[in-house]
C-alpha positions as CSV (number, residue, x, y, z in Angstrom):
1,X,0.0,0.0,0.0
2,X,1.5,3.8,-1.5
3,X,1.7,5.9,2.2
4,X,2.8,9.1,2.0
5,X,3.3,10.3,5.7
6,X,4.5,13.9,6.7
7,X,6.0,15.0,10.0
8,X,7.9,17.8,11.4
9,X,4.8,20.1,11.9
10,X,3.7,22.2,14.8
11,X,3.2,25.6,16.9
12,X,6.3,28.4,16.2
13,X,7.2,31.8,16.5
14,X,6.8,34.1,13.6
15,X,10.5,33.8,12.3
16,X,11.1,30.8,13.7
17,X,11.8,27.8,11.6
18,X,10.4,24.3,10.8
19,X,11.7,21.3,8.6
20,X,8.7,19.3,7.6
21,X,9.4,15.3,6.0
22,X,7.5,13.0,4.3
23,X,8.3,9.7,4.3
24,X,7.0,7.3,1.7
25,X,6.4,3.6,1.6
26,X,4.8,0.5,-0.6
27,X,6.9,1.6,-3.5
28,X,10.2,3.2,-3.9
29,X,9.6,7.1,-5.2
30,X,12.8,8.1,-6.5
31,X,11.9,8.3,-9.9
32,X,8.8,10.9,-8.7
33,X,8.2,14.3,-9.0
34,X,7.9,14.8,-5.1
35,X,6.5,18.1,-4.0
36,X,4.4,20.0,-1.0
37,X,0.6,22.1,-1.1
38,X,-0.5,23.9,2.1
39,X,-4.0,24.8,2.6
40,X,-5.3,27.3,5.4
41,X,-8.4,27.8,6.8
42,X,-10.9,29.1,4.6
43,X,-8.7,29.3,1.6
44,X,-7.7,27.3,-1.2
45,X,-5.1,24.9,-1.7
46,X,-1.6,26.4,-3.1
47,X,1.4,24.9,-4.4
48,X,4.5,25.4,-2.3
49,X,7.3,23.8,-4.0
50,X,8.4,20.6,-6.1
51,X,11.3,18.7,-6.6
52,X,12.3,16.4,-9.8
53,X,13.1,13.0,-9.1
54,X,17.0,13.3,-9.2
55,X,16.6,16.8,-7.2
56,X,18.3,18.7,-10.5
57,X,15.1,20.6,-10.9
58,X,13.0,22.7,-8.1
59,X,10.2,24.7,-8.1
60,X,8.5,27.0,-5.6
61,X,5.5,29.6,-5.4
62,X,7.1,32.7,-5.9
63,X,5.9,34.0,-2.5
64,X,7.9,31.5,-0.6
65,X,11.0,32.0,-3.0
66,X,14.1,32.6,-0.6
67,X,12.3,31.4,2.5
68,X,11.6,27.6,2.1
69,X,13.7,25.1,0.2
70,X,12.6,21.7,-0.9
71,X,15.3,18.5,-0.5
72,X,14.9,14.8,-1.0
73,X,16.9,11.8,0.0
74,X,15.8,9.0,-2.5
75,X,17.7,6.2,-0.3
76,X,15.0,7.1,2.9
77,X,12.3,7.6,0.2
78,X,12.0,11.1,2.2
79,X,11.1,14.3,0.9
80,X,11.8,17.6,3.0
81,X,10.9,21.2,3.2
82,X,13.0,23.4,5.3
83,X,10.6,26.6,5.9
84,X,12.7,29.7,7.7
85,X,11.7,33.3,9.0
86,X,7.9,31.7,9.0
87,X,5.5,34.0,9.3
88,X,1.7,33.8,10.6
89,X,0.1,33.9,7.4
90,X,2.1,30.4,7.0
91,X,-0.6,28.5,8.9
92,X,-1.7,26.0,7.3
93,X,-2.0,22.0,6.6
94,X,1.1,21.2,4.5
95,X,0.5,18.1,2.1
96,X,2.8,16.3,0.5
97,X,2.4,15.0,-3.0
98,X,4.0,12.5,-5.5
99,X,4.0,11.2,-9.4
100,X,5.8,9.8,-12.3
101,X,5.7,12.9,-14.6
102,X,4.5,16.3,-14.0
103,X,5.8,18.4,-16.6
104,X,4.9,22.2,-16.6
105,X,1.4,21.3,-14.4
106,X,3.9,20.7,-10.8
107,X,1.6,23.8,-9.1
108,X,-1.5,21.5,-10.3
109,X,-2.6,19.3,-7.1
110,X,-5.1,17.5,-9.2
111,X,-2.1,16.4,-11.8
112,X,-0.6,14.5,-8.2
113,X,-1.8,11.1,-7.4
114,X,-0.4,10.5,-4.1
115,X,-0.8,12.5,-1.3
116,X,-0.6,12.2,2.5
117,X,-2.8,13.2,5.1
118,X,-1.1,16.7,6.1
119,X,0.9,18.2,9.0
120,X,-0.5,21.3,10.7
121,X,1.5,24.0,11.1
122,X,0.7,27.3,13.2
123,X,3.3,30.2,12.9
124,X,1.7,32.6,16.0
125,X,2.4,36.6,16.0
């Protein structure tokens, strides 16, 4: 059975920091396009970043450009985001997602088929 679990979430500071990981099982994903989606409360889901299957390639919402950075480790079947100076308007349920090919469509949740349950995280003022 495909899992993809994250971790890492919880309450912060604004400016704090926060490494969120997803670990996947019941296949091995390192050929995937792994990547992360956030939702808050009330709003719609948004892309947050992706990361090609050999890490050669990332992508992120401009808006989180210079803040967050997406890693993988293909031997743990782990996928990372490292989110820095975070700021309230960063709470949200952070998703991870996975699949074979994405091309240009990576900010596209519905071109993902795997995705995990989500990892709350709350940046307070």
């Amino acid at each position: 059975q495909v899992q993809l679990v994250e971790s890492g979430g919880g309450l912060v500071q604004a400016g704090g920091s926060l490494r969120l990981s997803c670990a996947a099982s019941g296949r091995s994903f390192s050929r995937d396009y792994m990547g992360w989606f956030r939702q808050a409360p009330g709003k719609e889901r948004e892309f947050v970043a992706t990361i090609s299957w050999n890490a050669d390639s990332t992508y992120y919402a401009d808006s989180l450009k210079g803040r967050f950075t997406i890693s993988r480790d293909n031997a743990k079947n782990t996928v990372y985001l490292q989110m820095n100076s975070l700021k309230p308007e960063d709470t949200a349920v952070y998703y991870c997602v996975a699949v074979l090919r994405i091309g240009p469509y990576y900010s596209d949740f519905n071109r993902y088929n795997h995705w995990g349950q989500g990892t709350q995280v709350t940046v307070s003022s």
